[in-house]
SEDO-558516 format. One line per 10 residues: number of its first residue (from 1); their letters; for each residue x, y, z of C-alpha. Coordinates in Angstrom, 2 decimals, decimal comma, m for minus. Example, Ala and Ser with C-alpha at 12.3 -4.5 7.8 and 13.67 -1.06 7.14 Angstrom:
% residues 2
1 = as = 12,30/m4,50/7,80 ~ 13,67/m1,06/7,14
This chain:
% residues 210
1 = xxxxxxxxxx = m30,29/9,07/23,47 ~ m28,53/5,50/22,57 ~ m26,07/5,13/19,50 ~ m28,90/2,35/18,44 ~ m31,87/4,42/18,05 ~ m33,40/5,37/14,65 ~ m31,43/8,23/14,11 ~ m28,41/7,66/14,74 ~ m28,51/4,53/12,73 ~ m26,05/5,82/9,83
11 = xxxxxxxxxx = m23,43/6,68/12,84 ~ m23,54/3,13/14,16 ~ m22,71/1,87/10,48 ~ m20,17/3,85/10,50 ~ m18,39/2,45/13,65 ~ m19,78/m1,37/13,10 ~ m17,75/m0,68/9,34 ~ m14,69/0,18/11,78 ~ m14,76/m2,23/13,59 ~ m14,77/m4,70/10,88
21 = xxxxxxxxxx = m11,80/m2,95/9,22 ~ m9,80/m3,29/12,81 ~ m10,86/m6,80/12,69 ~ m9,35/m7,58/9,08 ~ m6,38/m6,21/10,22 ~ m6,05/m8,21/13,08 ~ m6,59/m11,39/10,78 ~ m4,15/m10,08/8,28 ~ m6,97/m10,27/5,60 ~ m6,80/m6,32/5,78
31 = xxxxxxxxxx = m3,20/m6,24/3,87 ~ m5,26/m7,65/0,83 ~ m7,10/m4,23/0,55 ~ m4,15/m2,25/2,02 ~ m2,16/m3,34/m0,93 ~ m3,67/m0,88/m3,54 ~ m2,64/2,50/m1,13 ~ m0,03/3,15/m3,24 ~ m1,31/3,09/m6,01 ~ m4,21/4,68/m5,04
41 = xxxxxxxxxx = m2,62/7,70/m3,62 ~ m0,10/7,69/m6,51 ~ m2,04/6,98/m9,44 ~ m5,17/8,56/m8,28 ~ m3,55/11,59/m8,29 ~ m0,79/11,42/m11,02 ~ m3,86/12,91/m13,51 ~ m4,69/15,34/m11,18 ~ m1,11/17,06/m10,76 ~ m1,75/19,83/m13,43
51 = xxxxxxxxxx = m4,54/21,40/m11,10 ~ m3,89/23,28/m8,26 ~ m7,32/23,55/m7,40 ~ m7,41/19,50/m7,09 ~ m4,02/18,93/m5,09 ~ m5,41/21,91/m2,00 ~ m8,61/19,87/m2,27 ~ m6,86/16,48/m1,49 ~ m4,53/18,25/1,17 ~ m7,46/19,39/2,87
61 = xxxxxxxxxx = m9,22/15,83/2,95 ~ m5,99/14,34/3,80 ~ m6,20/11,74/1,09 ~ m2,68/10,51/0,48 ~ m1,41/12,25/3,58 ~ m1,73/8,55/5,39 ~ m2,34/4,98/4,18 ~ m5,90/4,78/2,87 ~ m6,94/1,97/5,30 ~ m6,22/4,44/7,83
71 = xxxxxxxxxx = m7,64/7,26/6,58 ~ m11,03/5,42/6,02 ~ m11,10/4,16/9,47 ~ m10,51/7,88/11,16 ~ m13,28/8,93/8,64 ~ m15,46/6,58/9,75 ~ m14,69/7,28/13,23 ~ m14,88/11,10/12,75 ~ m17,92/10,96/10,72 ~ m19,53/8,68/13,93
81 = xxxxxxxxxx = m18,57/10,91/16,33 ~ m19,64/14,29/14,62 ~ m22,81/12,74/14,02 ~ m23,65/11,50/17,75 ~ m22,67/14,61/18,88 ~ m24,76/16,64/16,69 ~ m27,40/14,55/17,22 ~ m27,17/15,12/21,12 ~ m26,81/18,54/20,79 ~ m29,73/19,69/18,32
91 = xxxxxxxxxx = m31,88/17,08/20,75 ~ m31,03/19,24/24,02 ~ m31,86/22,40/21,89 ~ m34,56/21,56/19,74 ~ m36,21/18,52/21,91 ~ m35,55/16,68/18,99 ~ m32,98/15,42/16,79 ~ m32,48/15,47/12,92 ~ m33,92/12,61/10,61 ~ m30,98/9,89/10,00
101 = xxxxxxxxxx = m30,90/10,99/6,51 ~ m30,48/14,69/7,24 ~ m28,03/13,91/9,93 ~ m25,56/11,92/8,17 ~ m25,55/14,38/5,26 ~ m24,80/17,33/7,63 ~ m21,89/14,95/9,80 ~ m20,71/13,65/5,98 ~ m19,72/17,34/4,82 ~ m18,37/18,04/8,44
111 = xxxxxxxxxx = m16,13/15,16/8,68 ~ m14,14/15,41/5,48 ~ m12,46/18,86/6,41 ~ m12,33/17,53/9,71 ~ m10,49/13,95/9,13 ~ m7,97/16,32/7,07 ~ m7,17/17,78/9,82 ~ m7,05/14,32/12,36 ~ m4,95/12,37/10,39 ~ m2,01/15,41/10,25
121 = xxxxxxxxxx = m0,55/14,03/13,46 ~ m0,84/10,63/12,36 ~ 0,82/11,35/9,23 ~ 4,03/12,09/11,77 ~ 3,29/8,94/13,44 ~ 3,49/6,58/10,53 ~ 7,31/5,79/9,55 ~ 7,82/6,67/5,44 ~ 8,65/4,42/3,07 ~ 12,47/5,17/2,28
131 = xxxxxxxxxx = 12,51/4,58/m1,69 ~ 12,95/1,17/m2,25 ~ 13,84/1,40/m6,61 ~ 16,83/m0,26/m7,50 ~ 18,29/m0,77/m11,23 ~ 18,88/m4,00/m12,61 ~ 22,21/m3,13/m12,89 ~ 22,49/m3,17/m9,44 ~ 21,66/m6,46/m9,47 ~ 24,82/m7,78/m10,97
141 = xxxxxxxxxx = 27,05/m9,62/m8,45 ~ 24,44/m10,59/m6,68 ~ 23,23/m14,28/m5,74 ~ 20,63/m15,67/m8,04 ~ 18,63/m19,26/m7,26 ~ 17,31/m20,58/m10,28 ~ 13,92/m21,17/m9,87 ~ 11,90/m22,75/m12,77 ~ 14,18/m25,44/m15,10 ~ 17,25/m25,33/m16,53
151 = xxxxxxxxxx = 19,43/m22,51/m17,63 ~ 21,12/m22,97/m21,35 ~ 22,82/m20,97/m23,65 ~ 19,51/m19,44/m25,77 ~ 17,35/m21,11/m23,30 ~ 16,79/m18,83/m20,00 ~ 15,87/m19,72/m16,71 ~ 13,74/m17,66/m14,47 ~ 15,59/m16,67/m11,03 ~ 15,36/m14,89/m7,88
161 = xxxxxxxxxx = 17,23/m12,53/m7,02 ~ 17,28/m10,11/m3,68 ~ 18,22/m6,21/m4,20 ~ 20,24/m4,67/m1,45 ~ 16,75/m3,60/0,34 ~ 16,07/m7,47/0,58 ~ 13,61/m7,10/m1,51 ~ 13,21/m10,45/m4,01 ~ 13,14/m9,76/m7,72 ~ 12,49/m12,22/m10,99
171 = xxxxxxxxxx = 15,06/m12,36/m13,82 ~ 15,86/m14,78/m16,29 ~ 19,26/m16,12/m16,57 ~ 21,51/m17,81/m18,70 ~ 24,60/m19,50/m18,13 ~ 27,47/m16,89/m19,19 ~ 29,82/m20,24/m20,33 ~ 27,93/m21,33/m23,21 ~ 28,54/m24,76/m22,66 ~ 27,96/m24,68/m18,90
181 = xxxxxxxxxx = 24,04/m25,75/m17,65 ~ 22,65/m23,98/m14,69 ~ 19,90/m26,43/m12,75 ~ 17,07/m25,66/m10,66 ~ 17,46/m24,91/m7,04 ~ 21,36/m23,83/m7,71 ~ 22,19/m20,52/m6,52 ~ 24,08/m18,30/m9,03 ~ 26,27/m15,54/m8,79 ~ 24,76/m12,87/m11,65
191 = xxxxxxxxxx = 27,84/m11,33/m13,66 ~ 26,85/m9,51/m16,54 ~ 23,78/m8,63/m18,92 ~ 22,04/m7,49/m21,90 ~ 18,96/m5,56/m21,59 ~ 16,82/m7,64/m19,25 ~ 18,81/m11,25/m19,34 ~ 21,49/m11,93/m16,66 ~ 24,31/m14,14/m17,14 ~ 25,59/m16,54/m14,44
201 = xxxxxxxxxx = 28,23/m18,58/m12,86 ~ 28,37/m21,34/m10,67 ~ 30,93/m20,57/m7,86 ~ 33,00/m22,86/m8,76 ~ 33,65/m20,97/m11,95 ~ 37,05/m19,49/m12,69 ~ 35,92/m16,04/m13,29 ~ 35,34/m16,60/m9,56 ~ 38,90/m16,89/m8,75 ~ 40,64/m14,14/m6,89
């Protein structure tokens, strides 16, 4: 009995499918899908918090327990390997195995309680995500580069701006002397704000004196 024959067909999918998910990884491409697991795992089950029922269901499966690209694969790879296996073994006993159909419906319901269980040790594996939130009034006294025109009293610029995780954010920023013009490409030091607009200085400003 070869993973090619007729029915094991669905099983061989399944690990040609992970094999092209270890290959977009590899490329980077993979990151595009990978992008969503947040939100997936998040949002997907944000509605769902008000049922028990739903949440031991999901803890079972494993679904937000690890990244979803991950989990897919070591479904995938699960689901393969259940099925081969049951195929050999209902072969040796029966002198035949299952249709393909038949076969992956049987390893399908099999390898969802069973990839719950596989990914737990990955889950320790897999650093966490320390929170990465900041306020925006963090934010203040904190290098800005002006990014797109020129900064005017009235007239805001948009800026970047880096959080104290590194992590780049978008403001838009005025100059906080009303007669002062911040340009593009000058890097700004961010000293006060209202709401969602930052005010700036040039260092050469005077509030900038010790």
């Amino acid at each position: 009995m070869t993973l090619l024959e007729a029915h094991n067909l669905p099983f061989a999918v399944a690990l040609g499918a992970l094999f092209a998910i270890g290959l977009l990884q590899i490329v980077g491409i993979g990151d595009v899908f990978d992008g969503g697991d947040i939100d997936l795992d998040a949002d997907a089950t944000d509605g769902l918090e008000a049922s028990g029922f739903l949440d031991g269901v999901l803890s079972v499966l494993g679904i937000g327990r690890v990244p979803f690209l991950i989990w897919l694969a070591s479904l995938l790879f699960v689901f393969a390997l259940t099925g081969v296996a049951g195929q050999a073994i209902i072969d040796s006993v029966t002198g035949s195995p299952l249709s393909a159909g038949l076969a992956a419906l049987i390893a399908g319901g099999a390898a969802l309680p069973l990839n719950g269980l596989a990914v737990r040790p990955l889950e320790a594996l897999i650093p966490k995500d320390e929170t990465s939130a900041v306020g925006l009034e963090s934010l203040l006294r904190r290098d800005a580069e002006i990014q797109t025109g020129t900064a005017r009293a009235g007239s805001p610029a948009r800026a970047k701006v880096k959080d104290v995780h590194g992590h780049p954010h978008f403001v838009m920023v005025e100059p906080h002397d009303a007669s002062a013009e911040l340009g593009e490409g000058e890097t700004v030091l961010l000293v006060r704000r209202e709401g969602e607009l930052f005010f700036g200085v040039r260092y050469e400003s005077p509030l900038l004196t010790p």
